[in-house]
BABA-862170 format. One record per residue (C-alpha): x, y, z. Coordinates in steps of 0.5 Angstrom, whole numbers, plus 2048, in hexadecimal, padded with zeros to 3 digits. Last residue first. Example, Ala and Ser with C-alpha at 12.3 -4.5 7.8 and 13.67 -1.06 7.14 Angstrom:
81B7FE80E/8197F7810/
***
This chain:
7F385E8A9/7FB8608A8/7FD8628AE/7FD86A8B0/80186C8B6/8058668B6/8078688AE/80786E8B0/80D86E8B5/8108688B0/80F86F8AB/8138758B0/8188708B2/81B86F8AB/81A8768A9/81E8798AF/8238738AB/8228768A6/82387E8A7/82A87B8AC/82D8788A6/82B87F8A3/82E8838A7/83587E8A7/83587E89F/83788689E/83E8848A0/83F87F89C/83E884897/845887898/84888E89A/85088E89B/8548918A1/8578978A0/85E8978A4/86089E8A5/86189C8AD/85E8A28B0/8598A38AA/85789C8A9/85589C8B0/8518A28B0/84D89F8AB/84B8998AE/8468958AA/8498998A3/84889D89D/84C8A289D/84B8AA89E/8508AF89D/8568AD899/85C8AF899/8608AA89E/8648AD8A3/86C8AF8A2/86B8B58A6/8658B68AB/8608BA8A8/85D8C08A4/85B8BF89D/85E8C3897/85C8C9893/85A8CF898/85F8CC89D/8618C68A1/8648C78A7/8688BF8A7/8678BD8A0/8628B989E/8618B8895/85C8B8890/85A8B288D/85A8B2886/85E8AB884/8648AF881/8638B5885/8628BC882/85B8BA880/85A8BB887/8538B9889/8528B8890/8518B0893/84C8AB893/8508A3895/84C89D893/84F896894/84C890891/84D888892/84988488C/84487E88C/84487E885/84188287F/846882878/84A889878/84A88E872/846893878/841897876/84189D87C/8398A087E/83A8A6882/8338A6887/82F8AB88A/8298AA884/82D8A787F/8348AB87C/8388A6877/83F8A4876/8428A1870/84989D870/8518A186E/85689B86E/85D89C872/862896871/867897877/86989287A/86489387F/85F89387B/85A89987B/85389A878/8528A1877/84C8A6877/84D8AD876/84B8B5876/8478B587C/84C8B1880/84C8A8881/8528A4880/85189C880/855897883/856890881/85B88A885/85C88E88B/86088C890/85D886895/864882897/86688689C/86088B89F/85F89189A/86389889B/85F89E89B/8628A5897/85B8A6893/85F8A888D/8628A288D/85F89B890/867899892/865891893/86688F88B/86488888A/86488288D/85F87B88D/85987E889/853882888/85588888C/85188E88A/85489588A/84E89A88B/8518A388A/84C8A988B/84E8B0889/8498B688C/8498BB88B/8468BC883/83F8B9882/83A8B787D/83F8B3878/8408B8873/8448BC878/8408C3878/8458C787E/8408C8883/83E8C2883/83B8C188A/8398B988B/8368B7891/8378B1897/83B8AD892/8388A588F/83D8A188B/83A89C887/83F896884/83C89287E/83F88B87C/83F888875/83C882872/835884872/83488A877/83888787E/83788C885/83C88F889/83989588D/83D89A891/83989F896/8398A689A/8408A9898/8428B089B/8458B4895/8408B9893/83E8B989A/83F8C189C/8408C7898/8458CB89A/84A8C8895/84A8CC890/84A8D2894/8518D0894/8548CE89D/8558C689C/8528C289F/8538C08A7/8568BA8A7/8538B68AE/8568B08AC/8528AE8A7/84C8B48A6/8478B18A2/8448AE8A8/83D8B38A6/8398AD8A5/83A8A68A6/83C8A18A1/83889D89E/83889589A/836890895/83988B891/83588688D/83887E88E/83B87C887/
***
């Protein structure tokens, strides 16, 4: 598999312009802003890392913070579920979640769409959250979507609702629950409520023009110093 590397901005925890919701709680900012997601083999299995601005844990999860609730689904083959629950986003047609995983302070679950629950183990390291997925390595497509913990909710993503209140985000009715997503057009995906999948062959164009620079660089040297 082609390792996959990616960040998200800063502050663009927000998604369509939700206020959060009014508990003290929730005061604090950027517990649930995404800022990077890794995908990366380990032997025979595949690690996913996801990356949030800070991590209060007001409330002691076991797992460093307590805010936030982070959901990746995987497509990895034709079909799939469309609906990414929780987050409230569909796919595009024909690129729904094969695999899915459930992170929040308390759990780590691996999700199959008919069903099947498995928990898997997750670990802190440095700013990272560290996910031991049961998948084989491969050259994947990844959708990751943050949202307020609710553990009322059956995918832990608190809601929108127009208003809000001390509970519960304010926003437009019917908009999607999470807050930050990763995306190249953020705004676009909120709008249309389409997330578009994340793919390693979106990291090779840099590196295709990185050599090619390189390239230039050592026929220019080669000119400018000839073997003697």
């Amino acid at each position: 598999m082609i390792p996959l590397l990616f960040s998200d901005p800063v502050g663009d925890d927000h998604g369509l312009g939700y206020a959060y919701p009014r508990a003290p709680l929730f005061a604090e900012a950027g517990f649930a802003d995404l800022t990077g997601f890794e995908a990366l083999r380990s032997g025979e299995k595949l690690v996913l890392r996801v990356r949030l601005h800070r991590y209060p844990n007001p409330n002691n999860a076991p797992h460093g913070f307590s805010l936030a609730t982070i959901g990746i689904y995987v497509h990895t083959g034709p079909g799939g579920q469309e609906e990414l629950p929780g987050a409230g986003f569909k796919t595009p047609p024909g690129q729904g979640w094969n695999w899915a995983y459930l992170l929040t302070g308390w759990k780590a679950e691996e999700h199959r769409p008919d069903g099947r629950i498995e928990n898997v183990s997750v670990t802190k390291n440095g700013d990272w959250l560290e996910l031991a997925s049961n998948l084989s390595p491969g050259d994947y497509g990844y959708y990751v979507a943050v949202g307020l913990y609710d553990p009322f909710t059956p995918w832990h993503f608190r809601p929108v609702r127009p208003g809000g209140g001390a509970w519960t985000l304010d926003g437009p009715a019917e908009a999607p629950a999470a807050v930050d997503v990763l995306s190249q057009s953020q705004n676009r995906a909120y709008q249309s409520g389409v997330l578009q999948p994340v793919r390693a062959t979106q990291n090779r164009t840099p590196w295709a023009i990185l050599s090619a620079a390189l390239g230039v660089l050592f026929i220019l040297l080669a000119f400018r110093f000839p073997r003697r």
